[in-house]
C-alpha positions as CSV (number, residue, x, y, z in Angstrom):
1,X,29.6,-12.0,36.7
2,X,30.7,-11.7,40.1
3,X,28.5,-9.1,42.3
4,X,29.8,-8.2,45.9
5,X,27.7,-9.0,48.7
6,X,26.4,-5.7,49.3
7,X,25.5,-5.1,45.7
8,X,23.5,-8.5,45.7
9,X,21.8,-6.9,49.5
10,X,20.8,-3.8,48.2
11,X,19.5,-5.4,45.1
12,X,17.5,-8.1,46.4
13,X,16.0,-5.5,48.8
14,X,14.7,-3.2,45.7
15,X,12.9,-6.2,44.2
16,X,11.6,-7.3,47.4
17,X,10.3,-3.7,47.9
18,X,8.7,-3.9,44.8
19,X,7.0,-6.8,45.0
20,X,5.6,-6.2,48.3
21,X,4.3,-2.5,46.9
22,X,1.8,-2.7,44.7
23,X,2.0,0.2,41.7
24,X,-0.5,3.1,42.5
25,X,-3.0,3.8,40.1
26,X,-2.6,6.9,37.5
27,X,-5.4,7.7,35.2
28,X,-4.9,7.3,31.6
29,X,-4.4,10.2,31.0
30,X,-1.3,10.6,33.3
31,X,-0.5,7.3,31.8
32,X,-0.5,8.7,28.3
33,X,0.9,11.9,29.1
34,X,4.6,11.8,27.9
35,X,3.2,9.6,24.9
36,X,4.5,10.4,21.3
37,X,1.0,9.9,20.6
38,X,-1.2,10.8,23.7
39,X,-4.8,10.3,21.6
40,X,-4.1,6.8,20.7
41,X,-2.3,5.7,23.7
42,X,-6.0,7.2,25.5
43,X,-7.7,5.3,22.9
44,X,-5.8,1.8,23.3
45,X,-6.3,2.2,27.1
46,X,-10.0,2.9,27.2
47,X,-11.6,-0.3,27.4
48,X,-10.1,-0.6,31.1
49,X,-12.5,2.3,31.8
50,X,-10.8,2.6,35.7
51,X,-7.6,4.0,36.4
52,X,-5.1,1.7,37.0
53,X,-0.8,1.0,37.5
54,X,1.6,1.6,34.7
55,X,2.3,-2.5,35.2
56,X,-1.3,-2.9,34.1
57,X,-1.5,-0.4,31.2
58,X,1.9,-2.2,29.8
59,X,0.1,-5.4,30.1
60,X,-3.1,-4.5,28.7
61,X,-1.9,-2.7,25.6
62,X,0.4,-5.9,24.8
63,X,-3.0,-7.8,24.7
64,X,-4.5,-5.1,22.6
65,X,-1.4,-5.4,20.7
66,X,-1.4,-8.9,20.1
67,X,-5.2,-8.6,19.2
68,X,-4.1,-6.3,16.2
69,X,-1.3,-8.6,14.8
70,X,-3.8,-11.5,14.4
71,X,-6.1,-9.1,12.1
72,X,-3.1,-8.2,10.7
73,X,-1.7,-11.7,9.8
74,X,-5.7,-12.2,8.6
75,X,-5.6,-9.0,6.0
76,X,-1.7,-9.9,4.6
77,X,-3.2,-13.7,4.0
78,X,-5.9,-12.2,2.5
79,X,-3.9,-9.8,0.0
80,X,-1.6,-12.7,-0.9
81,X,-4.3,-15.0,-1.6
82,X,-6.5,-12.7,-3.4
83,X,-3.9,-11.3,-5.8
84,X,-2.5,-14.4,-6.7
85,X,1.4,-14.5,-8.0
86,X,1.0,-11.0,-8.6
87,X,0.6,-9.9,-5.0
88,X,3.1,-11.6,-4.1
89,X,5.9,-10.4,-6.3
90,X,4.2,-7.0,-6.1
91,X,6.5,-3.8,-4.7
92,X,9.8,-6.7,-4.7
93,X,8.0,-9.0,-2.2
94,X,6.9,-6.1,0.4
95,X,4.0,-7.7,1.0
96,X,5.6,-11.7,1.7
97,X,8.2,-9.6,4.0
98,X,5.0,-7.3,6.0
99,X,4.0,-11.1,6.4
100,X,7.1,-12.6,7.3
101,X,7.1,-9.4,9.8
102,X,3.9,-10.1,11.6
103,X,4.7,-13.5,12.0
104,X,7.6,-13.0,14.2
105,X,5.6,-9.8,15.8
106,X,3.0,-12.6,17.0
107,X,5.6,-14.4,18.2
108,X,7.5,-11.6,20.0
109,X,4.0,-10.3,21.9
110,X,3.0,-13.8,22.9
111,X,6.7,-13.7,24.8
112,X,6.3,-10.8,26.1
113,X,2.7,-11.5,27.4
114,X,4.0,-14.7,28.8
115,X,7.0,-12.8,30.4
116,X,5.1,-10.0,32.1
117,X,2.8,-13.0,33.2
118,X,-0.8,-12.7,34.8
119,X,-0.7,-9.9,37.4
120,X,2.6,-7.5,38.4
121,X,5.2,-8.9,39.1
122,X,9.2,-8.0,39.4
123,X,11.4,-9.6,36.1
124,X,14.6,-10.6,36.9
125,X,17.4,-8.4,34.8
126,X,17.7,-10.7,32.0
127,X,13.8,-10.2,31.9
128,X,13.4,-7.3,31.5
129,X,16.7,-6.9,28.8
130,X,14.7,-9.8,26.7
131,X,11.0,-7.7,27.2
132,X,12.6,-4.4,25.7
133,X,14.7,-6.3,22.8
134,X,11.2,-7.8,21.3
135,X,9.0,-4.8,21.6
136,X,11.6,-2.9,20.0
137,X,12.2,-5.3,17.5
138,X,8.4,-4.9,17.2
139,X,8.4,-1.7,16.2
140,X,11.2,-2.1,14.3
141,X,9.4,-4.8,12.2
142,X,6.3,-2.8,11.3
143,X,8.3,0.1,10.3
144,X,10.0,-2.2,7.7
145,X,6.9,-3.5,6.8
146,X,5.8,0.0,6.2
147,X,8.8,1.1,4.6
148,X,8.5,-1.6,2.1
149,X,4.5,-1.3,1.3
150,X,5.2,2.6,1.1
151,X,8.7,2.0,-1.3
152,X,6.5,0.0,-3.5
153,X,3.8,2.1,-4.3
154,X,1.5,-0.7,-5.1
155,X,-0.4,-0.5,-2.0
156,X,-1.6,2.8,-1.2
157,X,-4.5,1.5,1.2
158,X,-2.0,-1.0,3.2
159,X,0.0,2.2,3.8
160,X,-2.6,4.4,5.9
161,X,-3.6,1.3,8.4
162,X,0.3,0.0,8.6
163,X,1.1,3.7,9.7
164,X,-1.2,3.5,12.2
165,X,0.0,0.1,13.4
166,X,3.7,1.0,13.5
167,X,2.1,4.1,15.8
168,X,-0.6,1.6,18.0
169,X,3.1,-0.6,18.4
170,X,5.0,2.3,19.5
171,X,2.6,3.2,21.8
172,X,2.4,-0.2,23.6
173,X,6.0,-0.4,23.8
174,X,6.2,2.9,25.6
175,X,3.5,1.6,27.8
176,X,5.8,-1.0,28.8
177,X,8.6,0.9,29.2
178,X,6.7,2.6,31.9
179,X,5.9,-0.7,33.5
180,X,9.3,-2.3,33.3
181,X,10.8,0.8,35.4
182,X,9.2,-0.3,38.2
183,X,11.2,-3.9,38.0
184,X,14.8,-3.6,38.5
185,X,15.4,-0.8,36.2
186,X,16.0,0.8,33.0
187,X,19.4,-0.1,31.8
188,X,20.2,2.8,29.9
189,X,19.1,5.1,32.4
190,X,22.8,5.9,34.3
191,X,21.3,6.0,38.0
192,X,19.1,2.6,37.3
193,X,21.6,0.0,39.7
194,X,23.9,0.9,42.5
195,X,27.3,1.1,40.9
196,X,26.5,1.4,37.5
197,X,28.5,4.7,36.9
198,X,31.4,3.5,38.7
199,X,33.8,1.8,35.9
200,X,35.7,0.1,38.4
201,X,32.4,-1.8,40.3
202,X,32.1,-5.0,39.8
203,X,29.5,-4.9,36.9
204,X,32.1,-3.1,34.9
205,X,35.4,-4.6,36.1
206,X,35.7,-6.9,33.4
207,X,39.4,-7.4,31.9
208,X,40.4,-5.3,29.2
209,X,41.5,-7.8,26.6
210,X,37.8,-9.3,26.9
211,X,37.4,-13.7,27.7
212,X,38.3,-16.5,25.4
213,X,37.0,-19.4,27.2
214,X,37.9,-22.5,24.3
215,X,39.8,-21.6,21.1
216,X,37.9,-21.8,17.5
217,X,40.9,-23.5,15.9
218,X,39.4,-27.4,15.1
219,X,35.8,-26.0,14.6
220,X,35.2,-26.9,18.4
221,X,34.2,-23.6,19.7
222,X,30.9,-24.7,22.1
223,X,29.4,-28.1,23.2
224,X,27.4,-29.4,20.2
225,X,24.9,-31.9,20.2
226,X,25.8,-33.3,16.1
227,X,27.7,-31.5,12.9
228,X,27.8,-32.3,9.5
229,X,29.9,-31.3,6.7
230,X,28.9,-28.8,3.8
231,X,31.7,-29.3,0.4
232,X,30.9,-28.1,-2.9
233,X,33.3,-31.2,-4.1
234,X,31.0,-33.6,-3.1
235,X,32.5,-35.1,-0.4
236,X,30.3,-33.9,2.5
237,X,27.2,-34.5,3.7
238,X,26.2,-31.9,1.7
239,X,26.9,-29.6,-1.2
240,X,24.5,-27.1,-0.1
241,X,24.7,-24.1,3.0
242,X,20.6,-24.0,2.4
243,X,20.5,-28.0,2.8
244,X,22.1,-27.9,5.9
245,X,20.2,-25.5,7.5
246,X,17.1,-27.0,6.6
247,X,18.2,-31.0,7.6
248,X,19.3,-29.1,11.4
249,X,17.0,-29.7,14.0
250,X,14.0,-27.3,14.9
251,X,14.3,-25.5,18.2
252,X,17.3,-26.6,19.6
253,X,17.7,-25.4,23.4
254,X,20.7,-24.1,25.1
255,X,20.8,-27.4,27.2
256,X,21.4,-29.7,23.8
257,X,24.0,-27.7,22.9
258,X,24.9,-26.2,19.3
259,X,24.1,-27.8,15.9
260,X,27.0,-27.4,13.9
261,X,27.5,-27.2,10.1
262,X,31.4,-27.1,9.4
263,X,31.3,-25.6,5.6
264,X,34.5,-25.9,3.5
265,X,36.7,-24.0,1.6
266,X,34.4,-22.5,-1.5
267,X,32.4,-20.3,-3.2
268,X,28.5,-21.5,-2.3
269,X,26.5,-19.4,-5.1
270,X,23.2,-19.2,-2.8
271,X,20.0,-17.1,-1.1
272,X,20.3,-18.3,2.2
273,X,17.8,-18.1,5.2
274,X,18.5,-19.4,8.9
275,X,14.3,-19.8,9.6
276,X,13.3,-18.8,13.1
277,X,13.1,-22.5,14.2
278,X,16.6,-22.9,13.8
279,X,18.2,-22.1,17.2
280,X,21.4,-22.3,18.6
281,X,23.2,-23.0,15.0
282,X,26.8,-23.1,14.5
283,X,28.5,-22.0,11.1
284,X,32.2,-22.8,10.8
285,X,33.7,-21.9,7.4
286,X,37.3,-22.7,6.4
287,X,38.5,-18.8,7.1
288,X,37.5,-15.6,5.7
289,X,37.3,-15.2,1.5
290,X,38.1,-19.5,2.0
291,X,34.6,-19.8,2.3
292,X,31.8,-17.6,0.9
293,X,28.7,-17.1,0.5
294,X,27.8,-14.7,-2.5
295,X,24.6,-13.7,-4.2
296,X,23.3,-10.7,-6.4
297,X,20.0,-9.7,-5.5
298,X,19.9,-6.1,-5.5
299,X,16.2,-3.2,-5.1
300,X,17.6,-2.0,-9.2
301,X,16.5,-5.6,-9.8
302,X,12.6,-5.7,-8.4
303,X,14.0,-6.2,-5.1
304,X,13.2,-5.1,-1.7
305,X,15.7,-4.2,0.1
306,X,14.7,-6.6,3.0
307,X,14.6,-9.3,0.3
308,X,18.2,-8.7,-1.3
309,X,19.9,-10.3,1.7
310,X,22.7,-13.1,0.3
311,X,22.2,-14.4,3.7
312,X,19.4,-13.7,6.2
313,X,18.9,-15.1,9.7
314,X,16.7,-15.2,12.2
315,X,17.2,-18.4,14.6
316,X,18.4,-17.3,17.7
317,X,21.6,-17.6,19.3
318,X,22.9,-17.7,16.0
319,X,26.9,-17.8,15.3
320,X,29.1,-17.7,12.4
321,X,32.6,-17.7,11.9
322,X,35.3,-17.3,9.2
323,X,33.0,-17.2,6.3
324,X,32.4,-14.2,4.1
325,X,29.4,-13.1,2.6
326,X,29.0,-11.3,-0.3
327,X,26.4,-9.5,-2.5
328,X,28.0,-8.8,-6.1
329,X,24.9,-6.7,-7.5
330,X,27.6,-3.5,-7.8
331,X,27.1,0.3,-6.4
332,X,25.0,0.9,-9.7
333,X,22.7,-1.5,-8.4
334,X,21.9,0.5,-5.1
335,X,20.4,-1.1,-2.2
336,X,22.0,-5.0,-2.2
337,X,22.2,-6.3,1.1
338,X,25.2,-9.2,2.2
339,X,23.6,-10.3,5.3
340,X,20.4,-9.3,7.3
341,X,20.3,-10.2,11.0
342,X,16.9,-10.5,12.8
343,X,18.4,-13.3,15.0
344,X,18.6,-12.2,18.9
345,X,21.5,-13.3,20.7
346,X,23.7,-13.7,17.3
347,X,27.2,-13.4,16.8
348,X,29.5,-13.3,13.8
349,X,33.6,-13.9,14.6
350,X,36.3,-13.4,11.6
351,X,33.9,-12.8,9.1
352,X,33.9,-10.5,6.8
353,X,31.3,-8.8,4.7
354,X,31.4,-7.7,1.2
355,X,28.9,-5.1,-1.0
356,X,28.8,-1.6,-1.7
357,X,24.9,0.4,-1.0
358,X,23.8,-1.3,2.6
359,X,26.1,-4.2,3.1
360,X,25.1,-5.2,6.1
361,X,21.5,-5.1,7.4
362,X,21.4,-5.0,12.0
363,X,17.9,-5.3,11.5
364,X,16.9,-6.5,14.9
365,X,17.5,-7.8,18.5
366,X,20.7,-7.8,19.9
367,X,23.7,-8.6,18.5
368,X,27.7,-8.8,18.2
369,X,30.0,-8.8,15.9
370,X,33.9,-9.5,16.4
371,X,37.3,-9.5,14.6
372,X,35.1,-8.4,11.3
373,X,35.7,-6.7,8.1
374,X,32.8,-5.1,6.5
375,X,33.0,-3.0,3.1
376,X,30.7,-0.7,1.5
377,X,29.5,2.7,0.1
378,X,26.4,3.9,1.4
379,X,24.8,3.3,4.5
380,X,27.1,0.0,4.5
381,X,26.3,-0.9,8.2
382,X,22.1,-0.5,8.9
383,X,19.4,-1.2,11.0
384,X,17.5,-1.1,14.4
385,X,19.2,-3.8,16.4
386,X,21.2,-3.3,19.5
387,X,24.2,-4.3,17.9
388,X,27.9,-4.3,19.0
389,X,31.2,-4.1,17.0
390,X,34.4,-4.7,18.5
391,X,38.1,-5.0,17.1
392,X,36.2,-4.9,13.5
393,X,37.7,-3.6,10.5
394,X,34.8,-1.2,8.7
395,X,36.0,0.0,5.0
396,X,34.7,2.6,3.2
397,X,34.3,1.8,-0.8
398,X,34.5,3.9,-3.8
399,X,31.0,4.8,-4.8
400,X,28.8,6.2,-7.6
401,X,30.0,9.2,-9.1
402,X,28.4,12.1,-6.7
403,X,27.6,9.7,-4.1
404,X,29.0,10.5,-0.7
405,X,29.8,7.7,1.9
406,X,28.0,7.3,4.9
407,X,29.0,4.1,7.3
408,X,26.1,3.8,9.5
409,X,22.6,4.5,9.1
410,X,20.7,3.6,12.4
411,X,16.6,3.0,12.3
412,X,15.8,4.0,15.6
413,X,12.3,5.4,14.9
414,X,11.2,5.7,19.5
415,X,12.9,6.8,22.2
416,X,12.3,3.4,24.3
417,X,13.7,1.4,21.5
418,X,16.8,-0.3,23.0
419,X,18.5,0.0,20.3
420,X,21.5,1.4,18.4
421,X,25.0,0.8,17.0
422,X,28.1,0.9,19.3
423,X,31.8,0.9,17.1
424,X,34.1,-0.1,19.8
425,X,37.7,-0.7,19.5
426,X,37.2,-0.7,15.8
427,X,39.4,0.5,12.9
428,X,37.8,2.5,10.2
429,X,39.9,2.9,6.7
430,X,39.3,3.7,3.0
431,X,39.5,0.3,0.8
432,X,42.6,0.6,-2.0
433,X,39.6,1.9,-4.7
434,X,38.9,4.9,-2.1
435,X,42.4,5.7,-1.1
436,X,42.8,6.5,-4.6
437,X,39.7,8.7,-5.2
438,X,39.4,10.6,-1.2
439,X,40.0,13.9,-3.1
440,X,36.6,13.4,-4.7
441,X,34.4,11.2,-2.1
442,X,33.5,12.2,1.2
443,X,32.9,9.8,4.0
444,X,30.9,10.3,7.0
445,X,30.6,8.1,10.1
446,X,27.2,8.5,9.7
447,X,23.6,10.0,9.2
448,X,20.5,9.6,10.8
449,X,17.9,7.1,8.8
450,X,15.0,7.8,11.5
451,X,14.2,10.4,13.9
452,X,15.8,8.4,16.6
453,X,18.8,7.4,15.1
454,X,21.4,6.4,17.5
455,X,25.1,5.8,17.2
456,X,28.1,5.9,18.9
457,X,32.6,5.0,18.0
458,X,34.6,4.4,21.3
459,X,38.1,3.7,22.0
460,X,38.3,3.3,17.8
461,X,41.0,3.9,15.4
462,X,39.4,6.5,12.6
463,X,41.8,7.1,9.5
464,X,41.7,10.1,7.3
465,X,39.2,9.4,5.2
466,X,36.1,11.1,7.7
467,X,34.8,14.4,6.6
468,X,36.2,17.0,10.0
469,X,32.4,17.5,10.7
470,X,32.0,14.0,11.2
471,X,28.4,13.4,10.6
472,X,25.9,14.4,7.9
473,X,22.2,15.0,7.3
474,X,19.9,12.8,5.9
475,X,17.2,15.5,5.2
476,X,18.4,19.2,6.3
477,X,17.6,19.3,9.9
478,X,15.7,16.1,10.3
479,X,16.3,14.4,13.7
480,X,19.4,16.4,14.5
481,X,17.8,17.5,17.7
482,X,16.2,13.3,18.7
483,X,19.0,11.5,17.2
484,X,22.3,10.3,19.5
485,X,25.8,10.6,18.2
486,X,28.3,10.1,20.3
487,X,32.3,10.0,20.1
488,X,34.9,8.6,22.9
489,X,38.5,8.1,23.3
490,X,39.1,7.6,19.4
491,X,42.2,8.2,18.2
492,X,43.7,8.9,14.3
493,X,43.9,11.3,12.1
494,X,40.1,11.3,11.4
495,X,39.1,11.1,15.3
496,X,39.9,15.5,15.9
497,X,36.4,16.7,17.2
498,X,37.4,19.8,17.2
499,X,35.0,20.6,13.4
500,X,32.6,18.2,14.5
501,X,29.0,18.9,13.3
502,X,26.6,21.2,16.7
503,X,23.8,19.5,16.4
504,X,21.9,19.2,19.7
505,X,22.2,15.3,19.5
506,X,25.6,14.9,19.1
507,X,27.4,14.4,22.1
508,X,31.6,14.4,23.2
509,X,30.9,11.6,25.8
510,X,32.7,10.9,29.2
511,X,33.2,7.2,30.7
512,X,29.7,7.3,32.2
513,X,27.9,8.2,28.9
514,X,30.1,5.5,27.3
515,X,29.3,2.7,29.6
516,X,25.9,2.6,28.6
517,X,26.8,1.1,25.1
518,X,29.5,-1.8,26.2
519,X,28.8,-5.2,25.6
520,X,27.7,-5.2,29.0
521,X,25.1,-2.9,29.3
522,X,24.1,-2.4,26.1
523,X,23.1,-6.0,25.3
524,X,23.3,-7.7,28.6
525,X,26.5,-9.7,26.5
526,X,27.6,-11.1,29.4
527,X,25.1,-13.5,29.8
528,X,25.0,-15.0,26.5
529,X,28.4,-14.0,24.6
530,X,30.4,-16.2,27.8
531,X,28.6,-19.3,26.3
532,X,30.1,-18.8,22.7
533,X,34.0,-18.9,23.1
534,X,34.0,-15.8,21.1
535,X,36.6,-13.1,22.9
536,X,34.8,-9.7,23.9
537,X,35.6,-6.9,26.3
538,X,32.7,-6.5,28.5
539,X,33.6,-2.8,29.4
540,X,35.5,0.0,28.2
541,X,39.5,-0.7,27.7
């Protein structure tokens, strides 16, 4: 990214600024003040007994937060053991997944501790984009946790204290909110950097048709450090997706490269998980519905809906291309998830994404998807992630009888959650099945899943197949006044706004509001996607 000279000036003179000011001290309860929950945010910051600086507070209540986590990972183990197999099957896995959960929440707050380091300090951009992306995905996780325990019904006890957790979480990432806007500013705020409403400055003045930096024909797409070969003929190194996953290295770093697995033309019959340790993996299938990946698991079945994935991954830095992934449970089978993404910095090029009731799971972190189809029925695209979809195809499936089709269903459950789904340069149609029922289905771009929910379709192709109000409800007037909806520069039959829904959250945006949710500035893309070869517009076209 190039920044002109007097950009770079007047930014290295706010951080110096910062760091040479200290924060001044606030009490807690000016700290606390704006807090969803002002009572616990007192209570978590009552041990420091003095007033002190929003830095400070956000530090503190990570330590307090991390401090939680390990009594949390102590109770789960204790559950699991002390039930036996029945625990652990209990409620469709809930509890293994609140476990699976807290493990990576441990993970994210030791990051974040270690990021916001000893004493204030100023985080560079990039810092403070990585700080936000794990405490949401924090909150994120212990909602799902409590989703799941609270779905179940088997734990009744688990479901008061993991209430309280998802709140103690939400609190701290508030807290640090406050502490990062004293670094070099909240990115979704449109004053936060010189520049940043200006479309033609040079954060924004990135070329239309986006970068392709090496071609993906050949399977070479970035510098890999070793591949091997997945065939279900036998002539590979492996027959197996899940056996090449678990023979790549752990932890590979950005230095070594990729670890690529090229995967022929198939269909792999598997429950597949990318582990956490798996980094910087590669996934090169022979082309879309060439190579698939197909399972059945599906909540009708004993499943959660966190555990129905096909294909779940949570290494970061994650890619996949032309491979399609599949869950074949059926619309009578509800909730049966394709893939689930919890993997930060992940990206999925020509690859498409077949099932009916939530096909595709943005659980977490940030992430981008390009050149995609995805199919479904209900909620077919869902999730708290920061996640990005440009020059995807998203088709709307026949469903159930009396069912109506929603698209998106976004989890955004805070206000300082970084998170949401942005449709850009997408085109949104009815499958064949569809086309041939519309007179009896409505479709909706979407409805709000939590109170928070956040979506927005830019500069997209919408067919006739949307309902003219747009949007729907989940629950009567649930969130309709905290949720964001935003539409800008669509175009189609389906795009007229003129019988859109007048909720207070839904919003006709302008080029400024729709800066804030390019691959740019809504995942800091431009720092990671350039490293893939994958072709993305960093701003608006």
């Amino acid at each position: 990214m190039w920044l002109a000279p007097a950009f770079l000036l007047l930014l290295l003179l706010h951080m110096a600024a910062a760091a040479a000011t200290p924060s001044p001290s606030v009490s807690t309860i000016a700290a606390c003040k704006h807090s969803l929950y002002p009572k616990l945010c007192r209570a978590i910051l009552a041990p420091l007994r003095l007033p002190s600086n929003p830095y400070e507070y956000g530090r503190f209540s990570v330590k307090q937060a991390l401090k939680r986590a390990r009594r949390t990972s102590k109770l789960l183990d204790h559950y699991l053991a002390g039930g036996g197999g029945w625990a652990r099957r209990a409620g469709g896995g809930a509890l293994e997944d609140c476990r699976q959960l807290n493990d990576l929440n441990l993970d994210y707050l030791e990051a974040v501790a270690a990021e916001l380091g000893p004493g204030e300090s100023v985080l560079t951009l990039a810092g403070v984009n990585r700080v936000r992306a794990l405490m949401s995905a924090l909150v994120t996780n212990q909602q799902t946790c409590f989703d799941g325990l609270e779905d179940s019904g088997i734990f009744p006890e688990l479901c008061g204290a993991f209430s309280h957790e998802t709140q103690f979480y939400g609190v701290s990432l508030e807290l640090v909110s406050a502490a990062l806007d004293r670094t070099v500013g909240n990115r979704f705020e449109p004053d936060s950097l010189p520049g940043q409403n200006d479309a033609s400055s040079p954060a924004f003045g990135l070329p239309a048709m986006g970068r392709n930096l090496m071609h993906l024909e050949n399977g070479e797409v970035v510098r890999t450090n070793q591949s091997v070969t997945v065939a279900r003929d036998g002539t590979g190194n492996f027959s197996a997706i899940a056996d090449a996953i678990a023979f790549a290295p752990n932890d590979t770093s950005t230095d070594d490269g990729y670890f690529a697995i090229h995967i022929g033309a198939g269909v792999y019959e598997e429950n597949v998980v990318v582990g956490k340790k798996k980094t910087n993996l590669i996934l090169i299938g022979a082309g879309k519905n060439r190579t698939v990946v197909t399972g059945n698991r599906s909540v009708a079945d004993g499943w959660s809906t966190f555990g129905t994935a096909t294909f779940a991954v949570y290494g970061q830095r994650f890619i996949a291309t032309d491979i399609t992934f599949e869950n074949t449970a059926g619309p009578e089978k509800h909730q049966a998830v394709a893939v689930r993404n919890n993997a930060d910095l992940s990206s999925f090029y020509r690859c498409s994404f077949l099932g009916y009731q939530d096909t595709l799971y943005v659980h977490s972190l940030r992430q981008f998807y390009r050149d995609c189809d995805v199919y479904g029925t209900v909620d077919f695209i869902f999730g708290n992630a920061a996640s990005v979809f440009q020059n995807c195809t998203l088709y709307a499936r026949k469903p159930l009888p009396n069912q109506t089709n929603a698209i998106t269903a976004q989890g955004r459950t805070c206000p300082h959650e970084a998170t949401g789904i942005s449709i850009h340069n997408c085109t949104i149609r009815a499958a064949p099945d569809l086309e041939a029922a519309l007179n009896s289905t409505k479709t909706f771009l979407g409805r709000p899943w939590k109170e928070y929910s956040r979506t927005v379709y830019m500069q997209s192709f919408i067919d006739h197949l949307i309902d003219p109000l747009g949007w729907m409800e989940w629950n009567e007037t649930f969130a309709l006044s905290t949720l964001y909806y935003g539409e800008f520069e669509n175009s189609g039959p389906g795009a007229n706004t003129g019988g859109r829904v007048w909720w207070p959250g839904y919003h006709l945006m302008n080029a400024s509001d729709a800066l804030n949710f390019t691959v740019y500035n809504f995942t800091m893309g431009d720092a990671w996607l350039s490293c893939t070869a994958i072709p993305y517009s960093g701003g608006l076209l």
